[in-house]
DOKOLMAR-108563 format. One line per 5 residues: number of its first residue (from 0); their letters; for each residue x, y, z of C-alpha. Coordinates in Angstrom, 1 decimal. Each point is the difference from the previous one (the first is absolute). Layout:
N
NUM> A> X:Y:Z | ...
***
This chain:
238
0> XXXXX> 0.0:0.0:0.0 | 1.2:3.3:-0.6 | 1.2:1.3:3.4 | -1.4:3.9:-0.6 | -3.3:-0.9:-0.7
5> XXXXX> -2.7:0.7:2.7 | 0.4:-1.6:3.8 | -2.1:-2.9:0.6 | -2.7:-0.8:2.3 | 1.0:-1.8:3.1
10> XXXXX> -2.1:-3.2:0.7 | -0.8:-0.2:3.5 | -0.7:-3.7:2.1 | -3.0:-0.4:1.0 | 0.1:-3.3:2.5
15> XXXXX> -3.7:-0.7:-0.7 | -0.4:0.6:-3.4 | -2.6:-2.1:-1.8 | 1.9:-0.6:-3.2 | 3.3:-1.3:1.3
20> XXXXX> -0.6:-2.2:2.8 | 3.0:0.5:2.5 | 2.2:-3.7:1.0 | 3.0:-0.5:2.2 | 2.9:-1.8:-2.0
25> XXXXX> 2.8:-1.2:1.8 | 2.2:0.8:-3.2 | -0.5:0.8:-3.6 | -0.5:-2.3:-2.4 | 1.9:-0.7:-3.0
30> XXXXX> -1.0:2.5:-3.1 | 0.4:-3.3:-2.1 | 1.2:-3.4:0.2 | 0.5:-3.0:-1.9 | 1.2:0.1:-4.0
35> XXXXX> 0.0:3.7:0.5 | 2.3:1.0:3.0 | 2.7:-0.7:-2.1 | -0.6:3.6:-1.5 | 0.9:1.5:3.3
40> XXXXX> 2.7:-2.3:0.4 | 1.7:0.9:-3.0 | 0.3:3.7:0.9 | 0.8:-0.3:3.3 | 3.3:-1.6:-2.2
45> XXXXX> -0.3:2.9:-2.2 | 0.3:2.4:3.1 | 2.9:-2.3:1.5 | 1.8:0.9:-3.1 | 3.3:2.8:-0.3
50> XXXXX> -0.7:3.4:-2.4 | 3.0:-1.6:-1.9 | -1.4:-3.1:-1.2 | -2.5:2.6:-2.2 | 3.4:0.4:-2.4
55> XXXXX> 0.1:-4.5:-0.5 | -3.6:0.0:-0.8 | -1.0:0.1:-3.6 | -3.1:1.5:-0.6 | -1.0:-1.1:-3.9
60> XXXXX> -3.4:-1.5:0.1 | -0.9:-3.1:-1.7 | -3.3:0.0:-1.9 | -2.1:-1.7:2.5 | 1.1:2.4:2.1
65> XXXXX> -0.8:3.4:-2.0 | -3.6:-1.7:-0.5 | -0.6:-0.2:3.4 | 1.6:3.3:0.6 | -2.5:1.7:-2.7
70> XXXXX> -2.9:-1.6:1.7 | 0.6:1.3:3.2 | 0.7:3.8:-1.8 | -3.5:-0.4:-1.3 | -1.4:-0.6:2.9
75> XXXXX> 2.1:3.0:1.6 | -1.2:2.5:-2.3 | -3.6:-0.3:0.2 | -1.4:2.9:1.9 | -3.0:-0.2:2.2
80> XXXXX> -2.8:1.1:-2.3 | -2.8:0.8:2.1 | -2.7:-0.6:-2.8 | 1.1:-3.2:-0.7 | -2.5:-3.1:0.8
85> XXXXX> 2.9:-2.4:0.4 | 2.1:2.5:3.1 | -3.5:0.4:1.3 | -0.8:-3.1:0.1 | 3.4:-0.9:1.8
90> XXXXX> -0.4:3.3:2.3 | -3.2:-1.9:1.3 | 1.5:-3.2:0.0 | 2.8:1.3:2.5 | -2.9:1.1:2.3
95> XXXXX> -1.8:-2.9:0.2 | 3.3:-2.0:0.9 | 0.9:2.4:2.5 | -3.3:0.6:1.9 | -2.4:-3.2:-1.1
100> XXXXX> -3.2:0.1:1.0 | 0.2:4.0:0.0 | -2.0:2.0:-2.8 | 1.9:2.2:-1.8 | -2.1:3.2:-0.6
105> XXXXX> 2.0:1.1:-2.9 | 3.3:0.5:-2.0 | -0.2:3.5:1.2 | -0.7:-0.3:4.2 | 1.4:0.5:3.0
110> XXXXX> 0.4:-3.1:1.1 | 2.7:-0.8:-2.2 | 2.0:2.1:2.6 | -0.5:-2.6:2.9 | 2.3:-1.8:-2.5
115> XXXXX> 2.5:2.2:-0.1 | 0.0:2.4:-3.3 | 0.4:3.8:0.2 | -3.6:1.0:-0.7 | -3.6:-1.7:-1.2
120> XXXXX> 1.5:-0.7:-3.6 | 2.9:-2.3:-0.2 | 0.3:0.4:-3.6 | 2.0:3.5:0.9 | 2.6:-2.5:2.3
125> XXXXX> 1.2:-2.1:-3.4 | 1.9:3.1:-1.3 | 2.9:-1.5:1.1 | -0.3:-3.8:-0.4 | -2.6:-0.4:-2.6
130> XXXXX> -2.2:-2.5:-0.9 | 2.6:-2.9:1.2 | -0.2:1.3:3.6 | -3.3:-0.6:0.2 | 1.0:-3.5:-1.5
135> XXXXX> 2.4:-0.3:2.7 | -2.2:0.7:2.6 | -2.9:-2.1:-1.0 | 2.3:-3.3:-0.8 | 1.4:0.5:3.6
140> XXXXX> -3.4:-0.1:0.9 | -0.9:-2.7:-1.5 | 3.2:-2.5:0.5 | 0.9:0.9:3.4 | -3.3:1.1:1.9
145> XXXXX> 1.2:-0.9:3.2 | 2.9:2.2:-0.2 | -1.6:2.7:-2.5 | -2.6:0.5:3.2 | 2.7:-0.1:2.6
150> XXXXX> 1.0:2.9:-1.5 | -2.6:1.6:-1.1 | -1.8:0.3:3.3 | 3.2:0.1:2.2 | -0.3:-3.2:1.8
155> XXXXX> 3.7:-0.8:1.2 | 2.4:2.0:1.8 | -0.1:3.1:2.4 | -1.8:2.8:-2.4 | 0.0:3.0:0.0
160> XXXXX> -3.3:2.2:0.5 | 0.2:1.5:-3.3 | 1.4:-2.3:-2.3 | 1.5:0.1:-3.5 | -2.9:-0.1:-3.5
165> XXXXX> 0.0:-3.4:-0.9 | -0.8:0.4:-3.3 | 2.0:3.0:-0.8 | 2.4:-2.0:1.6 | -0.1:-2.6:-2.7
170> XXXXX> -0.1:2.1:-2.5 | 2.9:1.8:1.0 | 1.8:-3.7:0.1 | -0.8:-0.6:-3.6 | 1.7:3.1:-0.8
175> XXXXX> 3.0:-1.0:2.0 | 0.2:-3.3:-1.5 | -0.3:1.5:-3.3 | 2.4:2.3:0.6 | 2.7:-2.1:2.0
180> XXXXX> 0.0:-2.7:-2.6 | 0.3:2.7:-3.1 | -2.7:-2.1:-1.4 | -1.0:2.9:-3.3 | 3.6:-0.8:-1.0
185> XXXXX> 0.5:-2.0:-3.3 | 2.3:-1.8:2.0 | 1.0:-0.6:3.5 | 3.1:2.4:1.7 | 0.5:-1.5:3.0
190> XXXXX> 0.6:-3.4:1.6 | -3.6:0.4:1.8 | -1.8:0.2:-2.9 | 1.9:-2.4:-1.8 | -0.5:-2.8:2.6
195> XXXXX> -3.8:0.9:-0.1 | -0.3:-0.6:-3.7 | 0.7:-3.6:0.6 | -2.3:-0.2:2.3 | -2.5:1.6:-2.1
200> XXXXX> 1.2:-2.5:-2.4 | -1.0:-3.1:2.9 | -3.2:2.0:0.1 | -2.1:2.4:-1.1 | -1.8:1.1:3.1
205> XXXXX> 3.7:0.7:1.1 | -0.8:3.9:0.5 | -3.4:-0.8:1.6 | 1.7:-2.4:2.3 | 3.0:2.4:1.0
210> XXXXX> -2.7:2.7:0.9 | -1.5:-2.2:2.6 | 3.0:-0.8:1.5 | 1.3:3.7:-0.1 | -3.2:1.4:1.6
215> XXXXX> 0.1:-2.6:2.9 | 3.8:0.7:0.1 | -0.8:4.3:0.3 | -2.8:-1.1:2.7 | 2.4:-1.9:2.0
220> XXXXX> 2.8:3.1:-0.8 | -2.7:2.6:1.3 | -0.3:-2.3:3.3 | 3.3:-0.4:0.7 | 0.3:4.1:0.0
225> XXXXX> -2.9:0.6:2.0 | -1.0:2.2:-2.6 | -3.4:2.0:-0.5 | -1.6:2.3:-2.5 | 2.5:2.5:0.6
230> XXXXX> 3.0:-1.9:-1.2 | -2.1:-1.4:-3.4 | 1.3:2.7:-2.6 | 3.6:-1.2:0.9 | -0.8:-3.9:0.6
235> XXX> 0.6:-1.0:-3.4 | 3.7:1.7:0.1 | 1.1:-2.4:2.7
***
C-alpha cells in the first residue's frame, strides 16, 4: 500500500462480539501443514542464506518457468473493478466465509468495517493490491478457516484494545509480497524471488499459500511486540 495515502481505521476488540465468537488457545496453530509447509520451509532456507550467494545464482528462466511467471502477472494486474459481477460476487463470497450465518446488507455498508476495511466500501481498500488481494484473502478463507478466523477475530495472544485492520492488513501483505519478490519483473533479481519461482513451479497456488503463512507470520510479529493501532503505519517496515 502506498504509505501516504490516508490513515486507517483502528478496529477495536470487542470480547462479546456476535460475529467472532472469542476461544482460548493454548498456542497457535500452524498456518498450513502437510504437502504445503514445505513452502515456508523453503524460505526460511532462503532467509538462512548470505547476500553473497545472490552473485552464484543464475537467474535465466526456463519456459515453464516464464509461463508460470506470466500467469501470476496476470493475475497481478487486474484491478479491482467495482462494477464487475465476478469481484462482486467474490467481495460477497469473502463475507459469507468470514461472518456465516450473518446477512450482509450490502457491497456498500458499514458493516464491512467490523471486518476491518477503512470505510463502508472496500472496493476504495484494493487500490493498492487489486483484484488478487481480495483473491488472497478469500483463499485464506477458504483453506485455512481455523487460522483465517484466529486472526480475523483476535483469538490468540494478549491483544491489544485497538487492534490492527485485518483486512487492510492483508491487503497491505499482498503489496509487500509483490513488492519483496519483484514479481512485475520479466525476470527474477534476487535469490528470494528466484527460489519462489520454483516453488511456483511445484505449485501454482504458491503466492496464495505464501500469503497465508505471511499474514499468520505478521500476527505472530505484532504479538511478540505488544504492538497496537499506534504502531500499524510502521508494522510492515519491521
Amino acid at each position: 500500500m502506498d504509505r501516504n495515502a490516508g490513515s486507517f481505521v483502528a478496529v477495536r476488540r470487542l470480547s462479546g462480539a456476535s460475529s467472532c465468537h472469542q476461544a482460548h488457545h493454548p498456542s497457535p496453530a500452524e498456518v498450513v501443514t502437510g504437502s504445503t509447509a514445505w513452502i515456508g520451509r523453503g524460505f526460511s532456507c532462503v532467509c538462512a542464506q548470505r547476500r553473497e550467494s545472490d552473485q552464484r545464482i543464475s537467474f535465466d528462466l526456463s519456459p515453464a518457468q516464464e509461463e508460470c511467471l506470466q500467469r501470476l502477472q496476470n493475475r497481478i494486474e487486474v484491478p479491482y473493478d467495482s462494477s464487475n459481477g465476478e469481484h462482486q460476487e467474490a467481495l460477497k463470497s469473502l463475507w459469507h466465509v468470514s461472518f456465516p450465518g450473518t446477512e450482509l446488507l450490502g457491497l456498500v455498508s458499514d458493516q464491512w468495517k467490523e471486518m476491518g476495511w477503512q470505510g463502508k466500501d472496500p472496493s476504495t481498500d484494493f487500490r493498492g493490491g487489486g483484484f488478487i488481494s481480495l483473491e488472497n484473502l478469500l483463499y485464506f478463507a477458504t483453506n485455512y478457516t481455523k487460522s483465517f478466523q484466529e486472526l480475523l477475530c483476535k483469538r490468540i495472544g494478549d491483544r491489544a484494545l485497538w487492534e490492527y485492520p485485518f483486512a487492510v492488513a492483508g491487503v497491505n501483505i499482498t503489496f509487500m509480497l509483490i513488492q519483496m519478490l519483484d514479481l512485475q519483473a520479466a525476470k527474477p533479481r534476487s535469490l528470494i524471488g528466484a527460489v519462489f519461482l520454483n516453488l511456483l513451479l511445484e505449485n501454482d497456488r504458491a503466492f496464495d499459500i505464501l500469503y497465508c503463512i505471511t499474514f499468520k507470520l505478521m500476527d505472530h510479529k505484532w504479538l511478540e511486540m505488544h504492538a497496537n493501532y499506534m504502531d500499524f503505519n510502521v508494522f510492515p517496515s519491521v
